[in-house]
C-alpha positions in Angstrom: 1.2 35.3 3.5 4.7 35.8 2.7 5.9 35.1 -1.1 8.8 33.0 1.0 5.8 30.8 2.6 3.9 30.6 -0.5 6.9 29.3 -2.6 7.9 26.6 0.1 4.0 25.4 -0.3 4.2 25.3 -3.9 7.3 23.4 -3.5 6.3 20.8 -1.3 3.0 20.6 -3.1 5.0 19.1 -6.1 7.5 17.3 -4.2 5.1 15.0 -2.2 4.1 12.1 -3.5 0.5 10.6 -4.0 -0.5 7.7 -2.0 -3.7 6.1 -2.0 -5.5 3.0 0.4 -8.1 0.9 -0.3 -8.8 -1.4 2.5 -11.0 -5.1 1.7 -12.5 -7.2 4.8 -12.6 -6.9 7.8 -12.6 -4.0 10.7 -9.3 -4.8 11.9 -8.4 -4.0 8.3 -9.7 -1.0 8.5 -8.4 -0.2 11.8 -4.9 -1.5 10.3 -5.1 0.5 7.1 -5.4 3.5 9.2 -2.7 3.0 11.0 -0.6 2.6 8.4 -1.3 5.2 6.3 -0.5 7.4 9.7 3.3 6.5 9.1 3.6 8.3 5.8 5.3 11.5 6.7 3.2 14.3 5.7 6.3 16.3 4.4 6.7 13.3 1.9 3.3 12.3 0.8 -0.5 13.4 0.5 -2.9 10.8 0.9 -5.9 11.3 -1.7 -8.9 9.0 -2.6 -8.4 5.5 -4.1 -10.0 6.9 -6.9 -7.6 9.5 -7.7 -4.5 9.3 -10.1 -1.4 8.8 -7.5 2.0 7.5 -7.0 1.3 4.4 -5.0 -1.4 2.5 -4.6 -1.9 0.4 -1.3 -4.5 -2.4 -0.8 -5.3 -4.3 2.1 -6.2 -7.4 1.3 -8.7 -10.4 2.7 -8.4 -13.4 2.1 -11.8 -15.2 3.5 -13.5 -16.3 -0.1 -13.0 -16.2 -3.5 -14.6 -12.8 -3.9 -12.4 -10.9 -1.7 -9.2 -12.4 -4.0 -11.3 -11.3 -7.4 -11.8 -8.0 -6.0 -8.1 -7.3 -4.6 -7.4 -8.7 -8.6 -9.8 -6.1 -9.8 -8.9 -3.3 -7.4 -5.3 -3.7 -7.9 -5.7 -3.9 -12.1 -8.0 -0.5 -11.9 -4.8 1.0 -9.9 -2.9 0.1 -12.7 -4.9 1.3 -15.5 -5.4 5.0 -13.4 -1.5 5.1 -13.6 0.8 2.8 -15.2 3.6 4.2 -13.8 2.7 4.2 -10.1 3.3 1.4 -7.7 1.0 -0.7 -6.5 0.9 -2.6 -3.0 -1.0 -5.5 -1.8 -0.7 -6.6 1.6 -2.2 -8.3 4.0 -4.4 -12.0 4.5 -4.4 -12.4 0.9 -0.7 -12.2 -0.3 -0.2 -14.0 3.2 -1.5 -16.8 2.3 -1.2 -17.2 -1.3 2.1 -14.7 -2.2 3.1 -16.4 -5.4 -0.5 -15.5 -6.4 -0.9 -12.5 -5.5 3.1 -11.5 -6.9 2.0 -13.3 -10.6 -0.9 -10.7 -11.0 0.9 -8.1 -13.3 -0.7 -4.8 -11.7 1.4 -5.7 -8.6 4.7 -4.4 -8.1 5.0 -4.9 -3.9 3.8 -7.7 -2.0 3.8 -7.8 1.7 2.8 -10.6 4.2 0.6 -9.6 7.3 4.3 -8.7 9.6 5.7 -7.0 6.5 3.1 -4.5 5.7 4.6 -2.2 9.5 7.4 -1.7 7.4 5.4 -0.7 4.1 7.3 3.1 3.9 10.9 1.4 3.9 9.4 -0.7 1.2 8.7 2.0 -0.9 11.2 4.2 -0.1 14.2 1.5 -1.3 12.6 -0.6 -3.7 14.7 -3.7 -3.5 15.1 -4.5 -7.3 12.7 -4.5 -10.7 11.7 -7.7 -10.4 7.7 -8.0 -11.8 7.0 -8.1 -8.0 8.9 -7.8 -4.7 7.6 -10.0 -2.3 8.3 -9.9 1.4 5.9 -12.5 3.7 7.4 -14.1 6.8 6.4 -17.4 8.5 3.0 -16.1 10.5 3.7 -18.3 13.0 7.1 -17.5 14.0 6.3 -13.7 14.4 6.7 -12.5 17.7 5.8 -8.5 17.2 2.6 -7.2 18.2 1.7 -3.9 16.0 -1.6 -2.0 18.1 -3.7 -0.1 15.4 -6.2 2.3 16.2 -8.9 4.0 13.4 
């Protein structure tokens, strides 16, 4: 290895930022989750385990009982405490359904509705302001895109 190609790793090795998923529910959250973590540029980010101290923390959310919600709470609050500076996403059912919810919880800087989440790298790319939470959920039933996901 050149001391040229060496350098340019070392570089892009501190340039990238950390992002981490953590996916609640069902398989086509998982299959979604995937997906979506495949349209982080590699050049831009490194994807390391939930568990890790990173930039961004992504959750994909359920909403189907009241234990899914606690645990997106709880998932989203141990984010926080790993980093306080990094941001942390929820998206999906949950914030669908309940966004003023989910966008009170003070570990939660992003919230995205089940049509927003597709465009999750704009999101956190140009952060539209400081509010406690930016919010973005459209009406479900006037969405008309169809987003395949694959695992």
């Amino acid at each position: 290895m050149t001391n040229l190609y060496l350098c340019r790793l070392i570089i892009l090795s501190i340039v990238r930022k950390k992002i981490a998923f953590h996916t609640l529910g069902c398989k086509l959250n998982f299959s979604e989750t995937s997906s979506i973590a495949k349209m982080f540029p590699t050049s831009e980010y490194e994807i390391v385990d939930f568990k890790s101290k990173a930039d961004f923390y992504v959750i994909n959310s359920c909403s189907v009982t009241h234990l899914a919600e606690r645990k997106t709470h709880s998932t989203a609050k141990q984010a926080k405490m790993r980093n306080p500076n990094a941001k942390v996403t929820v998206m999906g059912c949950y914030p669908q359904l309940n966004p003023e919810k989910v966008a009170a919880l003070s570990s939660i800087d992003l919230v995205l509705g089940n049509d927003d989440k597709y465009n999750i790298v704009e999101y956190l790319q140009n952060p539209d302001s400081e509010r406690s939470a930016e919010v973005h959920v459209a009406n479900i039933k006037k969405v008309k895109r169809f987003m395949p996901s694959y695992s």
